[in-house]
C-alpha positions in Angstrom: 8.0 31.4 10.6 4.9 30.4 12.5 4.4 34.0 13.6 5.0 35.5 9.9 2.2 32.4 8.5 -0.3 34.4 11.7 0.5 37.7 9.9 -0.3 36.7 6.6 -3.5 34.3 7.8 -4.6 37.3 9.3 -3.7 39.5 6.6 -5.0 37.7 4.0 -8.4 36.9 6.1 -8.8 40.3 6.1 -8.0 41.6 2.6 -5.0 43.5 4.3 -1.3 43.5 3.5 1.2 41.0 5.0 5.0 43.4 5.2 8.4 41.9 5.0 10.8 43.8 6.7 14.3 43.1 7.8 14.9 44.4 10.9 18.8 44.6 10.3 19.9 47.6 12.9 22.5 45.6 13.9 25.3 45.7 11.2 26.9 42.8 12.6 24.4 40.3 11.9 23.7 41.9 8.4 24.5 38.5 6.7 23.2 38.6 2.7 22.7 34.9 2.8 20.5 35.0 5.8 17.8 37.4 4.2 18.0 35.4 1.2 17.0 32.2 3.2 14.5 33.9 4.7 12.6 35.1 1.4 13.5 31.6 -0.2 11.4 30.1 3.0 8.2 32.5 2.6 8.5 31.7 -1.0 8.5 27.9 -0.9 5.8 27.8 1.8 3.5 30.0 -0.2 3.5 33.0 2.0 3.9 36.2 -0.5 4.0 39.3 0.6 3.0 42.5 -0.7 5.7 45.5 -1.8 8.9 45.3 -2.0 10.8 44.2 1.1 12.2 46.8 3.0 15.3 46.9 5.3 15.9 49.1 8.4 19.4 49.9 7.7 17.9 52.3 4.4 15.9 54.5 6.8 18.3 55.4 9.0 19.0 59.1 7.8 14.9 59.1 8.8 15.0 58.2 12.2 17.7 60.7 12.6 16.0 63.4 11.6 12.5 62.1 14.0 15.0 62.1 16.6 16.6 65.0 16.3 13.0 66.5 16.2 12.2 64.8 19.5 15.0 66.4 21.2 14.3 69.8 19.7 10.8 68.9 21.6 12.1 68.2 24.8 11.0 64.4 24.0 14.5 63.7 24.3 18.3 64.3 25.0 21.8 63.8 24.0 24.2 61.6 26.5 27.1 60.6 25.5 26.8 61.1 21.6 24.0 59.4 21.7 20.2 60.1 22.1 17.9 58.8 24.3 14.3 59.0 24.9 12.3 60.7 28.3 10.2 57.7 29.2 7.5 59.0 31.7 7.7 58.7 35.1 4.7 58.0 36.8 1.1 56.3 36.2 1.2 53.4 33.4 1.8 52.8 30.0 -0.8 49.9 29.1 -2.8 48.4 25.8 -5.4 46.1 25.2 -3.8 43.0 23.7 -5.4 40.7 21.1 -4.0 37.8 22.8 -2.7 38.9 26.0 -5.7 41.1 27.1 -5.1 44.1 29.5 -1.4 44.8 29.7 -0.3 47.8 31.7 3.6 48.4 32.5 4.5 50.7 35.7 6.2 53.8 34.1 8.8 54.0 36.7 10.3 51.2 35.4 10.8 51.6 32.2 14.6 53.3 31.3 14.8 56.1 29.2 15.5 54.1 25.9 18.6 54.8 23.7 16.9 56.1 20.2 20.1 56.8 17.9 23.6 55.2 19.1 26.4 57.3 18.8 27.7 55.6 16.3 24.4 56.9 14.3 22.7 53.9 13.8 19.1 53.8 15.3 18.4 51.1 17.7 15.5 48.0 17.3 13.3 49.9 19.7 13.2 52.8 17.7 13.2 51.7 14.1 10.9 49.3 14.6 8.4 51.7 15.9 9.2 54.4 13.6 8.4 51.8 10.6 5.0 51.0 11.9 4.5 54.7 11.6 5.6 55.5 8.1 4.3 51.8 6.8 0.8 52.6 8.5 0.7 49.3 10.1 -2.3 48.6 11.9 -1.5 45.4 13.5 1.3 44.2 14.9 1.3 40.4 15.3 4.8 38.9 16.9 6.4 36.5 19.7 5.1 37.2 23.5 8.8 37.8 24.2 8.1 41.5 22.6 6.1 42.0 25.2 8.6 44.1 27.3 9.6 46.2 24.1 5.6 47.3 23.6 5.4 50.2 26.2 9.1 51.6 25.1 7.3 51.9 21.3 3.8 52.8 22.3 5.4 55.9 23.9 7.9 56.4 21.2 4.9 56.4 18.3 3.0 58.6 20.8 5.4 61.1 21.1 5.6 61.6 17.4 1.5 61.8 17.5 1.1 58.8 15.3 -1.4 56.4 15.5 -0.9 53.3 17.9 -1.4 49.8 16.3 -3.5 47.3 17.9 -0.7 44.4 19.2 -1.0 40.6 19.3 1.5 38.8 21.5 1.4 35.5 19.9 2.7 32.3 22.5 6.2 31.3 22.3 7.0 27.4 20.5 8.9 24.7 23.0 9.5 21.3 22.2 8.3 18.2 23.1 10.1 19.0 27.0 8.4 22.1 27.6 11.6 24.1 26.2 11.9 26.1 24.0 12.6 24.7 20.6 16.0 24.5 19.5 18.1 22.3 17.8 18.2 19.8 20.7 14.6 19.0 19.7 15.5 18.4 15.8 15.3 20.4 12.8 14.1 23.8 13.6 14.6 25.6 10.2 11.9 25.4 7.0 15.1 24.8 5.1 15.7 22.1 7.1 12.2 20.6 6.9 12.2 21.2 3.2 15.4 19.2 3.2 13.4 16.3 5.2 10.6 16.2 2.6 7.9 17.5 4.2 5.5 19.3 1.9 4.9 23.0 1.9 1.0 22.7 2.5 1.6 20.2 5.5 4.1 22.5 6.7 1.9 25.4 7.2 -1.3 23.3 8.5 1.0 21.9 11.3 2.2 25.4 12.0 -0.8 27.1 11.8 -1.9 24.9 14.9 0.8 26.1 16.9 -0.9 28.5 19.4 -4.5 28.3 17.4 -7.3 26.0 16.9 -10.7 27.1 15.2 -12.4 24.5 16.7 -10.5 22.4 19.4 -11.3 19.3 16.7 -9.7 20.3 13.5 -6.3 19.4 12.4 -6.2 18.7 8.2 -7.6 22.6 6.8 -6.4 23.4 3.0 -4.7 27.1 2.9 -8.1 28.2 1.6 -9.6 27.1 4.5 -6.9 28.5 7.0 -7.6 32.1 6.3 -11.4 31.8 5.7 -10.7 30.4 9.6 -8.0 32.5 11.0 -8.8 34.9 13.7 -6.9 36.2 16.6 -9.0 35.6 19.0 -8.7 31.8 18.9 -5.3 31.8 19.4 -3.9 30.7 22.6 -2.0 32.6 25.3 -0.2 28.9 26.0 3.1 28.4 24.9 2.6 25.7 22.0 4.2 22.8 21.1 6.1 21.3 18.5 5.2 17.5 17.8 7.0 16.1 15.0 5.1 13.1 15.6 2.2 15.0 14.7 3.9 17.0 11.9 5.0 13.3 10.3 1.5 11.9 10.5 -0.2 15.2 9.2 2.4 14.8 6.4 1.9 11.5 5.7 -1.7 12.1 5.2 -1.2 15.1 2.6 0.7 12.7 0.7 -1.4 9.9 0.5 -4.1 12.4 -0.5 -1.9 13.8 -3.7 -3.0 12.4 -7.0 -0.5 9.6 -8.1 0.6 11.7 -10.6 1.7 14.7 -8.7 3.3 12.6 -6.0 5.1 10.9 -8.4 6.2 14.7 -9.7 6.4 16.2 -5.8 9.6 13.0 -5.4 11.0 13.6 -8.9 11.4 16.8 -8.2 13.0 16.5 -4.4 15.0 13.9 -5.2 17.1 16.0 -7.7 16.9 18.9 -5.5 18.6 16.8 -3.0 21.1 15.4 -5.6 20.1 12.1 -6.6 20.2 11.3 -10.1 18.1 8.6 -10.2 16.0 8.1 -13.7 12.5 9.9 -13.3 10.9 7.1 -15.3 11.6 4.5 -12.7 11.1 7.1 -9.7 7.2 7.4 -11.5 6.7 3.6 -11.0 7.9 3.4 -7.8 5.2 5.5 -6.6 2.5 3.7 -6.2 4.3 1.1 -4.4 5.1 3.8 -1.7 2.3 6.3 -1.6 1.0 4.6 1.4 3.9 3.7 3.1 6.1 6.8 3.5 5.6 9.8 6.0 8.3 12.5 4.4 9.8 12.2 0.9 12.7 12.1 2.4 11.9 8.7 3.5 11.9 7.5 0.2 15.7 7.1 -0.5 16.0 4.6 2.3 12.8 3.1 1.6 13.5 2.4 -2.0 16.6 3.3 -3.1 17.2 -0.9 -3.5 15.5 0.1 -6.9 18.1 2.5 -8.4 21.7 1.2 -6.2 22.6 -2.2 -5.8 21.9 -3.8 -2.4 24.1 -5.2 0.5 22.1 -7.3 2.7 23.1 -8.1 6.0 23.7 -12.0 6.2 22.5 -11.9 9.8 19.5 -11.1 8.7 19.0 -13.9 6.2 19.4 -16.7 8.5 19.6 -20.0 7.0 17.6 -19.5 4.0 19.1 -21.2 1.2 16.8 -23.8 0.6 14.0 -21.0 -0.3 16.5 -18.9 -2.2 17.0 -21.7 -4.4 13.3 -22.6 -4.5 12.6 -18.9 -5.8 15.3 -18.4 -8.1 14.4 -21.9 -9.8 10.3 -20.9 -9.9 11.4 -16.7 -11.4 14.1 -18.1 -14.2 11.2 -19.1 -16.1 8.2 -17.6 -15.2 5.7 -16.0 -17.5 4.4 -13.3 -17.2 6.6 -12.1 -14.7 4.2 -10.1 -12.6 3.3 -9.2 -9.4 0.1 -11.5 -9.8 2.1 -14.4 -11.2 5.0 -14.0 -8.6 2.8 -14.1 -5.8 1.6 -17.4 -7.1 5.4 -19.0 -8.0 7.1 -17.8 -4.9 4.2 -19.1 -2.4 4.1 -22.5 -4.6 7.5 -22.6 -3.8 7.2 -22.1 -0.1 4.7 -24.6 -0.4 6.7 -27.6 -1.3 9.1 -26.6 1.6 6.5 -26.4 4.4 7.3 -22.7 5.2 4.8 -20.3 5.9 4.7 -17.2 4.0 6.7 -14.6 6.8 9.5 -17.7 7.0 9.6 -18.0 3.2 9.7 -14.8 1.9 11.8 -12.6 4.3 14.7 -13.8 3.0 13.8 -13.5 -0.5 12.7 -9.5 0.7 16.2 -9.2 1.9 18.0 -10.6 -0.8 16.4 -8.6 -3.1 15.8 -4.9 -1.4 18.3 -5.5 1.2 16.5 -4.8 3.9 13.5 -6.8 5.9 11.2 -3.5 5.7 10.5 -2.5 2.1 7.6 -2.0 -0.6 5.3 -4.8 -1.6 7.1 -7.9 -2.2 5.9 -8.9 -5.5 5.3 -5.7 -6.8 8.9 -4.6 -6.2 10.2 -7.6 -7.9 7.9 -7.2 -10.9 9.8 -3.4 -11.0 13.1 -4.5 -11.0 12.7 -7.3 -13.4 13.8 -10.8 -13.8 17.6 -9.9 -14.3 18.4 -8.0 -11.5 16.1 -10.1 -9.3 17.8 -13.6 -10.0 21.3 -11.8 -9.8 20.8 -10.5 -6.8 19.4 -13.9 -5.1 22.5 -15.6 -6.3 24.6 -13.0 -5.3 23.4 -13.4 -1.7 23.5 -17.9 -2.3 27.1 -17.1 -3.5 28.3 -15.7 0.0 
């Protein structure tokens, strides 16, 4: 995904097309679901593409006929039912790369490529090529592990005197080890990011500075920004890495940055993609309280969910805090107007009159009430959830 978001950058920079096509020569791994992920995950990170996508498997009958045209030439030859290309045998087959620079490959190592299986079906090396050719693609942007497939094509698309596109052999992505990233390393899917709560727009930032940089300083660019930026030429030749560290930070900071109301409307709507029925209504007032505090939305169940599911707090984290339960539930039964403002004033009058300082005194009451001793603003929470469901829940936890 961070090499297609380099295509369409660089597509998109340029006025150009960005092409989907799935490279599915291999019947075996011809899995409907898995091309429908992989549109769903262009789609939600913004990355359209223009045409129809296309799918190698429909031009087969095509690079039949190229190859039976090549063998007619003397390009190529049957073995075995199948047919296979004449790979030169001497000098070099080499290309200036984008990224790489000068690449040149020794032609007596390069094996005479099998075009067309016997089975009919046209290999990777060949389609792939052959689609370049009849799509007119001028650039070919992709993982540096292609590298060894680039001289096999460049002579393939020679051979059928088509125009050679240029080739940028974009740096692989390892984790945080130096290895590449798999799921040792944590989620490595945008479905599984998306299922995290990560936004769409951090998404791509973060990925978009995997292998370039416009600047060596830059790190927060809108998508606007990104492909007025993009060039191939900044981008790296160094494997990158992936930092969710970074990637939580960076997300943090696009949130913080949304107006209250679409935040608000970015949670409703991932919380009931993720199933949680939780009234909207209550989900908009909870986010102010947690703008600030959460890095991914999907922080925001743990972080808050005290305000939609009744809590169990753990008693060892309560200590002996009875006198101070007492003290608050005694200063909220009354209290008017129960708000944040006038809370804060009742509960640290109450802590007051017990000499406890304000951490002592009100941990407790935080734990009684969200269940846990990390939560939203004190005050402000309790204010949400009302006097009911406040005083029943610091009884609840005197009752134990």
């Amino acid at each position: 995904m961070r090499t297609a978001l380099f295509n369409w950058l660089f597509a998109r920079h340029d006025s150009g097309e960005f092409r989907l096509r799935i490279e599915n020569t291999d019947t075996t791994r011809e899995v409907a679901e898995a091309v429908d992920q992989i549109q769903d995950s262009l789609r939600w990170l913004g990355l359209d593409w223009d045409g129809p996508a296309t799918f190698q498997l429909d031009r087969m009958d095509d690079c039949r006929e190229v190859a039976q045209r090549l063998v007619a030439e003397g390009k190529a030859y049957e073995d075995d039912g199948a047919i296979r290309f004449r790979m030169p045998d001497e000098g070099v087959t080499a290309w200036d790369d984008v990224v790489r620079g000068r690449v040149e490959f020794p032609n007596e190592k390069l094996e005479d490529v099998v075009l067309v299986r016997s089975d009919g079906r046209s290999t990777y090396n060949f389609a792939s090529p052959m689609e370049d050719v009849w799509d007119g693609i001028t650039h070919v942007i992709r993982g540096d592990d292609h590298i060894s497939n680039t001289p096999k094509q460049l002579n393939i698309i020679r051979a059928v005197g088509a125009e050679v596109p240029v080739y940028a052999h974009v740096p692989m992505v390892y984790g945080s080890d130096g290895k590449k990233l798999s799921k040792r390393h944590g989620a490595v899917s945008v479905e599984e990011f998306r299922h995290a709560g990560y936004l769409p727009d951090a998404l791509v930032n973060f990925l978009a500075l995997l292998g370039w940089a416009p600047d060596g300083e830059t790190t927060i660019m809108s998508r606007a920004e990104l492909i007025e930026r993009f060039s191939l030429e900044r981008v790296s030749q160094s494997p990158a890495q992936f930092d969710y560290d970074k990637l939580d930070w960076m997300n943090g900071m696009y949130l913080r940055a949304m107006p209250l109301d679409d935040f608000a409307h970015a949670l409703i709507l991932y919380l009931g993609e993720q199933g949680y029925d939780w009234d909207a209504e209550l989900v908009r007032k909870t986010a102010p309280l947690v703008q600030e505090k959460i890095a991914r939305l999907g922080e925001f169940p743990g972080f808050a969910g005290f305000f939609f599911e009744d809590v169990e707090p753990n008693p060892d984290d309560l200590g002996d805090a009875t006198p101070m339960l007492e003290a608050a539930q005694a200063a909220l039964e009354g209290l008017e107007p129960f708000t944040a403002e006038a809370i804060e004033a009742a509960l640290r009058a109450a802590a007051d009159e017990l000499g406890l300082k304000p951490r002592q005194a009100f941990q407790p009451i935080r734990v009684a009430v969200t269940g846990s001793k990390v939560s939203p603003g004190l005050f402000e929470s309790i204010e949400l959830l009302g006097r009911e469901t406040t005083l029943a829940r610091l009884s609840a936890v005197r009752a134990v």
